[in-house]
mmCIF file of the N, C-alpha and C atoms, coordinates in Angstrom:
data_MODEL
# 
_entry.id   MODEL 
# 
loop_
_atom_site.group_PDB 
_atom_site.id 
_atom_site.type_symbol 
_atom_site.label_atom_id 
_atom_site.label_alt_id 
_atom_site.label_comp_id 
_atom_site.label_asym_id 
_atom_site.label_entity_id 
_atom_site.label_seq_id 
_atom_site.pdbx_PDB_ins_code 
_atom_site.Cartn_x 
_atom_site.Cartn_y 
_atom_site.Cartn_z 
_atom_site.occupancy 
_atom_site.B_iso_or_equiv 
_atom_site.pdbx_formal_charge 
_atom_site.auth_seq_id 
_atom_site.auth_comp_id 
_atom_site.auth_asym_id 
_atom_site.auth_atom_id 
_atom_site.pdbx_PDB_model_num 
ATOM 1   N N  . UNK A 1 1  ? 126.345 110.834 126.345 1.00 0.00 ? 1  UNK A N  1 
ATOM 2   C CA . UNK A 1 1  ? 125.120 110.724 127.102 1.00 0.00 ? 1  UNK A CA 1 
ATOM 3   C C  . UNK A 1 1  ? 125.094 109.339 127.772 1.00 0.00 ? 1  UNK A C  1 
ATOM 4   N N  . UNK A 1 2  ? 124.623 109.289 129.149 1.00 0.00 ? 2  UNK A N  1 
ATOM 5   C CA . UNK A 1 2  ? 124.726 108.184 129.640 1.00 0.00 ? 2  UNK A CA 1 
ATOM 6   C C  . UNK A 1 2  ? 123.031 107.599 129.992 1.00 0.00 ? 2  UNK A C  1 
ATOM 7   N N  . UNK A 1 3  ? 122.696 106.526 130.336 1.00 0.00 ? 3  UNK A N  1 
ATOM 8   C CA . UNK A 1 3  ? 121.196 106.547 130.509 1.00 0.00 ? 3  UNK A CA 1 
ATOM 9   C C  . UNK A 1 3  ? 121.355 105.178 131.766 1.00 0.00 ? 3  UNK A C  1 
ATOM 10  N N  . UNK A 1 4  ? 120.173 104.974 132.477 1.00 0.00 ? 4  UNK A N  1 
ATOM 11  C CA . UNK A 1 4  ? 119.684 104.330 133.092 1.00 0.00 ? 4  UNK A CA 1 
ATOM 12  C C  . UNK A 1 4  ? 118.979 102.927 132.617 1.00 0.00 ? 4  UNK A C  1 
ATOM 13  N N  . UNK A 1 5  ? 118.905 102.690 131.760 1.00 0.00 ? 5  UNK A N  1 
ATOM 14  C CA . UNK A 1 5  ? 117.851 101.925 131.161 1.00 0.00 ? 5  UNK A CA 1 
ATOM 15  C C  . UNK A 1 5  ? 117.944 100.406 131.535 1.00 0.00 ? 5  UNK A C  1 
ATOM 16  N N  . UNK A 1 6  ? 118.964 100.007 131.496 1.00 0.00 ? 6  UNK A N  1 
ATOM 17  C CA . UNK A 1 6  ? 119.524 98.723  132.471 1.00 0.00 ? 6  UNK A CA 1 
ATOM 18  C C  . UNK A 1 6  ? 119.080 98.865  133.765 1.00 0.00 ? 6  UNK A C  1 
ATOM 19  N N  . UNK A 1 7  ? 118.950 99.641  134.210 1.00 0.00 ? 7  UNK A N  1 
ATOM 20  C CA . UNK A 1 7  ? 118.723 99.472  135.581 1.00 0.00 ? 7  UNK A CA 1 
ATOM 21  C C  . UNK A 1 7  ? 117.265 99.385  135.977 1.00 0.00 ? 7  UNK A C  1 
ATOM 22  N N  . UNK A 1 8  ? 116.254 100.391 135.163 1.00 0.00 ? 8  UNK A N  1 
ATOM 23  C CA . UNK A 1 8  ? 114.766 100.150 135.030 1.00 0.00 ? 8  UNK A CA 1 
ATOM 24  C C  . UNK A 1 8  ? 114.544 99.430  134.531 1.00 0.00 ? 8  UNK A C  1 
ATOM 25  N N  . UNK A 1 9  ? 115.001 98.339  133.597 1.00 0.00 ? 9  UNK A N  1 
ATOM 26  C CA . UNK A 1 9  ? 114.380 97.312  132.650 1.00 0.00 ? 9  UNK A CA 1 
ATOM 27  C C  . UNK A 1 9  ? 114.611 96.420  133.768 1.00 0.00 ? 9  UNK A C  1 
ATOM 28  N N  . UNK A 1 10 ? 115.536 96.122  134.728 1.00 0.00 ? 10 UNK A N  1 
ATOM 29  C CA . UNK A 1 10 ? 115.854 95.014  135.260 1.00 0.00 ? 10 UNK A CA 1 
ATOM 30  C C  . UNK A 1 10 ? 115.034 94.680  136.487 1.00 0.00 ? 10 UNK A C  1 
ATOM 31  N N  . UNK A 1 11 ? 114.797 96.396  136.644 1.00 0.00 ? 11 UNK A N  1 
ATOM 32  C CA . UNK A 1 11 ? 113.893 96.567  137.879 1.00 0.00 ? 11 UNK A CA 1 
ATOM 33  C C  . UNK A 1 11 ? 112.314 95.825  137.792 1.00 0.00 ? 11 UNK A C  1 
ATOM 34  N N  . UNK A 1 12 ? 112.009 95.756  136.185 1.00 0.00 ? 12 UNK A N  1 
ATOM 35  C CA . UNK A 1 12 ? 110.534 95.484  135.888 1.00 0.00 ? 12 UNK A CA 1 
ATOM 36  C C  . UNK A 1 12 ? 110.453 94.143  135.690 1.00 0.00 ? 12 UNK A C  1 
ATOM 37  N N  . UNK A 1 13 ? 112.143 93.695  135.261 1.00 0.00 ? 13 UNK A N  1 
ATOM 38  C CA . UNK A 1 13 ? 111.970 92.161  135.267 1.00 0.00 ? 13 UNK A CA 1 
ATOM 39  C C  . UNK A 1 13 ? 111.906 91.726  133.645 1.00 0.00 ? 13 UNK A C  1 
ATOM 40  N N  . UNK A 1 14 ? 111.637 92.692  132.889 1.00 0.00 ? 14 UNK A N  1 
ATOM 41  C CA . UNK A 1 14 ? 111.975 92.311  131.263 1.00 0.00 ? 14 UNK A CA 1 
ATOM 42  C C  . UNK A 1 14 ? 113.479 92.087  130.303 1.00 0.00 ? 14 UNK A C  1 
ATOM 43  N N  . UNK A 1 15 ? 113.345 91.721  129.671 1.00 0.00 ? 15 UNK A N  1 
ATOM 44  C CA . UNK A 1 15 ? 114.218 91.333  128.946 1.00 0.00 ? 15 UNK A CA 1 
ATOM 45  C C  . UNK A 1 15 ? 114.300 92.341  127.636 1.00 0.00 ? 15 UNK A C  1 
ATOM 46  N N  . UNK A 1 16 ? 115.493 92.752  126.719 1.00 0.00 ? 16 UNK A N  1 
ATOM 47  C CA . UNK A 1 16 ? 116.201 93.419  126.328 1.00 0.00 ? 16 UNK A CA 1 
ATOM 48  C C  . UNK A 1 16 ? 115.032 93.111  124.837 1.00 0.00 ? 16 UNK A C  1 
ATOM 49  N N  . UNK A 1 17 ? 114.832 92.026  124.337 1.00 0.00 ? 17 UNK A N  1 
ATOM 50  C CA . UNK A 1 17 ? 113.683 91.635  123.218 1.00 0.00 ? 17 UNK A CA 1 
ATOM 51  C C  . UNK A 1 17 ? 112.162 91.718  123.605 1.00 0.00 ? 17 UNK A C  1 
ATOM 52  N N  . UNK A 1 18 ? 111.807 91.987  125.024 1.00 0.00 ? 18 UNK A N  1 
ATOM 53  C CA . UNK A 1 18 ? 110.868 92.433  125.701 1.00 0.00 ? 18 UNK A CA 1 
ATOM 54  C C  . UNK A 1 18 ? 110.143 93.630  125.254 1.00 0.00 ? 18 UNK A C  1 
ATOM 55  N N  . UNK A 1 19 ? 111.499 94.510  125.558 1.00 0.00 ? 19 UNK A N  1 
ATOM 56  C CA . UNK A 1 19 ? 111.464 95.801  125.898 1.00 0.00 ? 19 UNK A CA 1 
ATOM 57  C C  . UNK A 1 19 ? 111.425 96.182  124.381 1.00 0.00 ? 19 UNK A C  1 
ATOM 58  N N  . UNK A 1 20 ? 112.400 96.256  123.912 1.00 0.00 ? 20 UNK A N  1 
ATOM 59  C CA . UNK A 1 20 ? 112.049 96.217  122.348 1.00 0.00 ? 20 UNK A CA 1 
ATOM 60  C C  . UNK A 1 20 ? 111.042 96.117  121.412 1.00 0.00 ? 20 UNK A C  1 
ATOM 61  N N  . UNK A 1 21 ? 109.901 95.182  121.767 1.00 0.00 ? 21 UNK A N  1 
ATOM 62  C CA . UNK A 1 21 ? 108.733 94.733  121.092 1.00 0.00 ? 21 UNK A CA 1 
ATOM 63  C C  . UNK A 1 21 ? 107.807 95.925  121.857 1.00 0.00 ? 21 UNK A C  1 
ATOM 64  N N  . UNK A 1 22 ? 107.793 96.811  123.233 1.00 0.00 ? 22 UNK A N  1 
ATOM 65  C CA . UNK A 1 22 ? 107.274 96.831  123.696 1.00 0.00 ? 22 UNK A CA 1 
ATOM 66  C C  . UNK A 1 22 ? 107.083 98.588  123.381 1.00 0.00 ? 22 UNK A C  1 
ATOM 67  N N  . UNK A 1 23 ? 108.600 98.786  122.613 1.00 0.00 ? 23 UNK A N  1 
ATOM 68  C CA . UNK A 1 23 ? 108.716 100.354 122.039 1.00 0.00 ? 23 UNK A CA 1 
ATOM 69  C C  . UNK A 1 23 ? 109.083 100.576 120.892 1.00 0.00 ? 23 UNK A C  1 
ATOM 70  N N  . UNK A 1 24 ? 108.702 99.233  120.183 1.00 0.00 ? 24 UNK A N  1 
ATOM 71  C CA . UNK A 1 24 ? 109.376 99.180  118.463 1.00 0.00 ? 24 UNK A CA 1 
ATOM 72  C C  . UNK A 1 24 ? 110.326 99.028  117.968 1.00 0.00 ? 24 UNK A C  1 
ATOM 73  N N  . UNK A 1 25 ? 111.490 98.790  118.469 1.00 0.00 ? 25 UNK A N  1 
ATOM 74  C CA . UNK A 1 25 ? 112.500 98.791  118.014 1.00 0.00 ? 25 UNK A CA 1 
ATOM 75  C C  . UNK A 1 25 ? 113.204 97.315  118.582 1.00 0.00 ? 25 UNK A C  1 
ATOM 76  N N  . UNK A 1 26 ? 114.547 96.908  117.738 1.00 0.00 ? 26 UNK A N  1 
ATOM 77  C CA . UNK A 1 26 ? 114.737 95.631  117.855 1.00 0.00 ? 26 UNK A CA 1 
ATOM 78  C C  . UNK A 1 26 ? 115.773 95.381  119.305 1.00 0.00 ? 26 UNK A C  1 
ATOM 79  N N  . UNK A 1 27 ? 115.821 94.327  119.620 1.00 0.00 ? 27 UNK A N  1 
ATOM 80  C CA . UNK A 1 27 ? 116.846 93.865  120.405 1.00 0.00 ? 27 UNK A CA 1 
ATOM 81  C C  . UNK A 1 27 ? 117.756 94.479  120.993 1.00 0.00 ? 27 UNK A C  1 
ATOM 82  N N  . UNK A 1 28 ? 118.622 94.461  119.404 1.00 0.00 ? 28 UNK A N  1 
ATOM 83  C CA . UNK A 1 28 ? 120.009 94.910  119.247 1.00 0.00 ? 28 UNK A CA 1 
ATOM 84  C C  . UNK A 1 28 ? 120.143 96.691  119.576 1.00 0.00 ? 28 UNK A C  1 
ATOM 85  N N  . UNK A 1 29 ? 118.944 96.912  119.717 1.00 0.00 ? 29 UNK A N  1 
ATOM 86  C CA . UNK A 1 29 ? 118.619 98.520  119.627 1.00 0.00 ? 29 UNK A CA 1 
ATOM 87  C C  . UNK A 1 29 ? 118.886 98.613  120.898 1.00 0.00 ? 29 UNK A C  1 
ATOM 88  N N  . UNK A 1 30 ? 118.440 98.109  121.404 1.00 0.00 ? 30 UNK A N  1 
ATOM 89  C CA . UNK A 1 30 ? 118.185 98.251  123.153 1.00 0.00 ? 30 UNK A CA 1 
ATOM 90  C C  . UNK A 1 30 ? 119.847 97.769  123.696 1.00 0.00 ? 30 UNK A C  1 
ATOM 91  N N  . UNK A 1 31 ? 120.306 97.289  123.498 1.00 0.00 ? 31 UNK A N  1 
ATOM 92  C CA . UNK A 1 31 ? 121.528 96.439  123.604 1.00 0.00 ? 31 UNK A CA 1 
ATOM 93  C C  . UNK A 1 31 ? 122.561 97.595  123.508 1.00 0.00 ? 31 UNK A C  1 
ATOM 94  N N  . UNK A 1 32 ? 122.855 98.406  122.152 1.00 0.00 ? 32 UNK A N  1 
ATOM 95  C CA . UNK A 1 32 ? 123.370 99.434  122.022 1.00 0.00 ? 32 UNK A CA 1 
ATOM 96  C C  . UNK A 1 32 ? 122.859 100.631 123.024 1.00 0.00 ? 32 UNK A C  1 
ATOM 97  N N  . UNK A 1 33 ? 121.475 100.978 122.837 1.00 0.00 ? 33 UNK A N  1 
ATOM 98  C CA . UNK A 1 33 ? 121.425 101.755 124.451 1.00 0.00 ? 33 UNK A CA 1 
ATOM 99  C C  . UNK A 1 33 ? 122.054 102.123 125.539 1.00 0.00 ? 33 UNK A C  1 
ATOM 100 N N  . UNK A 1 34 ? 121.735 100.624 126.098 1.00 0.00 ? 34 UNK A N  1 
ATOM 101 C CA . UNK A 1 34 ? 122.208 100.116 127.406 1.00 0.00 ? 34 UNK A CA 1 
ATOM 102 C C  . UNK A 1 34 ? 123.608 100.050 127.672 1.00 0.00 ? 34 UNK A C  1 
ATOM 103 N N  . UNK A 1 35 ? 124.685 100.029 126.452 1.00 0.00 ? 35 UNK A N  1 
ATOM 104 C CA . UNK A 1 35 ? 125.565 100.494 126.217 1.00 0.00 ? 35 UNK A CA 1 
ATOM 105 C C  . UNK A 1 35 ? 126.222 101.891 125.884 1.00 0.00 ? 35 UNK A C  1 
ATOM 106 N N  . UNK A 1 36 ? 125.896 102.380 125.241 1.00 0.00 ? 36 UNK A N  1 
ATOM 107 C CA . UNK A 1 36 ? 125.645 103.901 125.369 1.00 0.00 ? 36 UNK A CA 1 
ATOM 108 C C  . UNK A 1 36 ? 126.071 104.139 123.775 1.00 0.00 ? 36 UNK A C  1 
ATOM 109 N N  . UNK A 1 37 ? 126.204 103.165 122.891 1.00 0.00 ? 37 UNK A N  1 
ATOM 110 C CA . UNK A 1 37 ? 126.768 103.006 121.643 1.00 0.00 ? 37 UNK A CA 1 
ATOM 111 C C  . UNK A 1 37 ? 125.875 103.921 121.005 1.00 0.00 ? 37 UNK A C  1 
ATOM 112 N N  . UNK A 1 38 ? 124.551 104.585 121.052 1.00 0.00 ? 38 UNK A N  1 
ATOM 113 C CA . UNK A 1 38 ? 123.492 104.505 120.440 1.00 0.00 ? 38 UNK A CA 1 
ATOM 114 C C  . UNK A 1 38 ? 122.820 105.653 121.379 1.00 0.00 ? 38 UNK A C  1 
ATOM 115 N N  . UNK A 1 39 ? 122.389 106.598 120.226 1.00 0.00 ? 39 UNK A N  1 
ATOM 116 C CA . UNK A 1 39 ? 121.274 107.700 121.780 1.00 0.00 ? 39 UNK A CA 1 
ATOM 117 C C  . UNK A 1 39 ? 119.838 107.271 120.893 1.00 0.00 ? 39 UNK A C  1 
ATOM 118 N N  . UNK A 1 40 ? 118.989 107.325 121.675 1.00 0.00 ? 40 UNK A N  1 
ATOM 119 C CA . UNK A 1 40 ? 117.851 107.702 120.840 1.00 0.00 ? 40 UNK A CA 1 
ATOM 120 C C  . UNK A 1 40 ? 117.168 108.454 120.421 1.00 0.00 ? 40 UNK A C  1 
ATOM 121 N N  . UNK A 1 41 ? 116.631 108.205 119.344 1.00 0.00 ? 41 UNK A N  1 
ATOM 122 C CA . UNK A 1 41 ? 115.564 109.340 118.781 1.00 0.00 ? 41 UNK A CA 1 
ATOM 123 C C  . UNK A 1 41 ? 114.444 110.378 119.492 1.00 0.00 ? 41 UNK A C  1 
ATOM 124 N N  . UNK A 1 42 ? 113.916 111.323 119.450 1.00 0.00 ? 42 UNK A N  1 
ATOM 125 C CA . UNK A 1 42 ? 113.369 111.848 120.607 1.00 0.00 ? 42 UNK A CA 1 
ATOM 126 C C  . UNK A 1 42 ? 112.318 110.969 120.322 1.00 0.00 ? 42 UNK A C  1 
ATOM 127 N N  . UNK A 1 43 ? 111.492 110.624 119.504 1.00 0.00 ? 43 UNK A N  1 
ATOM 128 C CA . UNK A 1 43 ? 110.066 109.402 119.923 1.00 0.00 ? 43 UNK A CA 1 
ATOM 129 C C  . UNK A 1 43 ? 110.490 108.286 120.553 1.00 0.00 ? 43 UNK A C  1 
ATOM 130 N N  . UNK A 1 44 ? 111.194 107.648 120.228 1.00 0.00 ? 44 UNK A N  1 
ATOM 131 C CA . UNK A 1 44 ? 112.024 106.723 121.194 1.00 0.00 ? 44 UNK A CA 1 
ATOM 132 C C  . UNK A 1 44 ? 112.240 106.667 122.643 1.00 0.00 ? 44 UNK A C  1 
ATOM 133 N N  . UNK A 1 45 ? 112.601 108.058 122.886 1.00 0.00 ? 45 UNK A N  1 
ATOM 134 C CA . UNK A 1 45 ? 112.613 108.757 124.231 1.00 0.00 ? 45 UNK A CA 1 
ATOM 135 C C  . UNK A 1 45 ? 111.065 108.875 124.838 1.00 0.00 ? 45 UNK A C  1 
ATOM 136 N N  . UNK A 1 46 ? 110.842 109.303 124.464 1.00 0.00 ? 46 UNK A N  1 
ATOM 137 C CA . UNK A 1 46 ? 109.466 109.355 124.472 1.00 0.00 ? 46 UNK A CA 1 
ATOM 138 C C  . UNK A 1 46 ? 108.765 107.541 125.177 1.00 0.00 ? 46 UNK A C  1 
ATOM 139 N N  . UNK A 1 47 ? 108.682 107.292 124.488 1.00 0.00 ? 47 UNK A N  1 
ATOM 140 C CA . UNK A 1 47 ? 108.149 106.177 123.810 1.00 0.00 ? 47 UNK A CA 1 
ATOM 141 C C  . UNK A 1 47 ? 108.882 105.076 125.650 1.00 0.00 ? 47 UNK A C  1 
ATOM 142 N N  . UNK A 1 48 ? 109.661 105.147 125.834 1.00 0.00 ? 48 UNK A N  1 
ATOM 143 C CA . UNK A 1 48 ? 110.882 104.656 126.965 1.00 0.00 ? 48 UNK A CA 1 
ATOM 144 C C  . UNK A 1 48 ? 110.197 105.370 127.947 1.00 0.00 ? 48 UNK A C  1 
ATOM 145 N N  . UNK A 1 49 ? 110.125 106.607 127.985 1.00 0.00 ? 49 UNK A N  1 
ATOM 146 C CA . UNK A 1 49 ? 109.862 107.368 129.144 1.00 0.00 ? 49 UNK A CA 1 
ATOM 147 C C  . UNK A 1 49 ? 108.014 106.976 129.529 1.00 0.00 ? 49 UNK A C  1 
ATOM 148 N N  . UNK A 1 50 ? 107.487 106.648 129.015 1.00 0.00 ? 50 UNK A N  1 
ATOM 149 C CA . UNK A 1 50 ? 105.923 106.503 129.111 1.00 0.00 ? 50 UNK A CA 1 
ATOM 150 C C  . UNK A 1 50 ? 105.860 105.112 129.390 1.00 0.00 ? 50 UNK A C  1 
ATOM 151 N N  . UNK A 1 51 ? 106.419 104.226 128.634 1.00 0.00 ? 51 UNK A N  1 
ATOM 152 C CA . UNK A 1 51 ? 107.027 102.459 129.203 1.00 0.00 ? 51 UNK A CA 1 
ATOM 153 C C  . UNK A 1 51 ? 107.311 102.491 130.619 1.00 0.00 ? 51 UNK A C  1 
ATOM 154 N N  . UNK A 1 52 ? 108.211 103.150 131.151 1.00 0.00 ? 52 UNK A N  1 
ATOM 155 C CA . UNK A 1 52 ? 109.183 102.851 132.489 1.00 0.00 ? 52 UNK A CA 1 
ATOM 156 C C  . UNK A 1 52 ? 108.156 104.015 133.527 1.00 0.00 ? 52 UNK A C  1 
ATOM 157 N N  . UNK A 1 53 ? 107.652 104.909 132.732 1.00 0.00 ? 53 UNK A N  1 
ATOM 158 C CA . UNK A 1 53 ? 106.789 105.916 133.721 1.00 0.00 ? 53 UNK A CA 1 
ATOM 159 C C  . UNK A 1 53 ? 107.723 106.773 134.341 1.00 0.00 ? 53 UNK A C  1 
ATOM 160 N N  . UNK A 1 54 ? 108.355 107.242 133.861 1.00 0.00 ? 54 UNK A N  1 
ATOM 161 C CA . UNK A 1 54 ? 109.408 108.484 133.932 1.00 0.00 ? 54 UNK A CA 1 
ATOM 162 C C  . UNK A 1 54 ? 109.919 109.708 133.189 1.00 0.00 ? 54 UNK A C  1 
ATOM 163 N N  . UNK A 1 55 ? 110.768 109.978 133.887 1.00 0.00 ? 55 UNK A N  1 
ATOM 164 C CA . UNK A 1 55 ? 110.493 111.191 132.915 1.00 0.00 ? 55 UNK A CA 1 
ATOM 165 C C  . UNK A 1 55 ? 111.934 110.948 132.059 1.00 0.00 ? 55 UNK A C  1 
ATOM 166 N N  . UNK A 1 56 ? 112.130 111.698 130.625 1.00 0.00 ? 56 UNK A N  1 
ATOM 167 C CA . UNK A 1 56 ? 113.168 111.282 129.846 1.00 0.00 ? 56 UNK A CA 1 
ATOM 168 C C  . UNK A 1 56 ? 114.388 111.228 130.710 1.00 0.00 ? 56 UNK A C  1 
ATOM 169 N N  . UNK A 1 57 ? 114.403 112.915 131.636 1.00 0.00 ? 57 UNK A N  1 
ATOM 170 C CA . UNK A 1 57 ? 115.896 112.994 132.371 1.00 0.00 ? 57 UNK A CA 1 
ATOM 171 C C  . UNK A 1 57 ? 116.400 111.818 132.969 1.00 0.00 ? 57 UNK A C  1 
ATOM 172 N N  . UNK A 1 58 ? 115.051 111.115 133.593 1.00 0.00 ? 58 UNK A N  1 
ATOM 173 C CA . UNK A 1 58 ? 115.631 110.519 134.847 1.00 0.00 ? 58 UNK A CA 1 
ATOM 174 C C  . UNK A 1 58 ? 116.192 108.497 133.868 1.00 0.00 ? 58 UNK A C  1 
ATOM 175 N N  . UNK A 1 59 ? 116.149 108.589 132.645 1.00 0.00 ? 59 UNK A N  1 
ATOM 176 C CA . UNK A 1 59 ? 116.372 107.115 132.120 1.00 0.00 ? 59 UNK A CA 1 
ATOM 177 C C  . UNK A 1 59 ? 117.858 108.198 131.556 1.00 0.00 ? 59 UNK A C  1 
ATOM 178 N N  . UNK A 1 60 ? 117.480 109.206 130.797 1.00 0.00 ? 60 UNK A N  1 
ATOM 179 C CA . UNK A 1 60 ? 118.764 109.287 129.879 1.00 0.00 ? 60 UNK A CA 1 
ATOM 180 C C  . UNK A 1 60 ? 119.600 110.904 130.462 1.00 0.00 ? 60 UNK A C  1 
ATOM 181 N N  . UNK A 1 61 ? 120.581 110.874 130.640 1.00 0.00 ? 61 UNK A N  1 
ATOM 182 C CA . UNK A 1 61 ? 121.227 112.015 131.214 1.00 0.00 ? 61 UNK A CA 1 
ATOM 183 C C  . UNK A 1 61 ? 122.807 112.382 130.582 1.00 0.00 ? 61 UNK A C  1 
ATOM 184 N N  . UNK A 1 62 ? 123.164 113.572 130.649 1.00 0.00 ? 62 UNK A N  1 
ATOM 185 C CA . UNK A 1 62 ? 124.597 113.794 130.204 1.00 0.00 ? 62 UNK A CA 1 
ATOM 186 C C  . UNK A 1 62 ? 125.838 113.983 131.445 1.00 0.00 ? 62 UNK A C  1 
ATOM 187 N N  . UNK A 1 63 ? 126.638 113.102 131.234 1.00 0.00 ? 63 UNK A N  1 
ATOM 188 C CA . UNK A 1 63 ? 127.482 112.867 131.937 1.00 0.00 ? 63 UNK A CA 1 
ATOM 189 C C  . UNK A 1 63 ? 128.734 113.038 131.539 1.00 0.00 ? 63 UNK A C  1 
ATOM 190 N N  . UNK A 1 64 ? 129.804 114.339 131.775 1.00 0.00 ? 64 UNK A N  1 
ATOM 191 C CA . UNK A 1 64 ? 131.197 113.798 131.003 1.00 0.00 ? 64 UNK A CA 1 
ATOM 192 C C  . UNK A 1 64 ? 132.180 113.531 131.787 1.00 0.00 ? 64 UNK A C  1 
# 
């Protein structure tokens, strides 16, 4: 699964410990994300998608 999330976080101007505080989860969480090391949980998703004002597809998508 690949996601967007680097690209909307950067767009808003926050930072990776920002964003984190801002959906519960730490730093390093977001870090793995943005990497793709890591999918998230569907509240998580959630939680991202209502932050950035989008819809889940358009931050996180499957790509092979």
């Amino acid at each position: 699964m690949k996601n967007s999330l680097e690209v909307f976080r950067k767009e808003k101007n926050i930072s990776q410990e920002a964003l984190g505080k801002a959906v519960g989860v730490s730093r390093q969480t977001i870090i793995s994300l943005e990497k793709g090391k890591y999918n998230p949980s569907l509240e998580l998703a959630f939680k991202l998608s209502k932050y950035f004002d989008k819809r889940i597809e358009e931050i996180f998508f499957y790509e092979e």
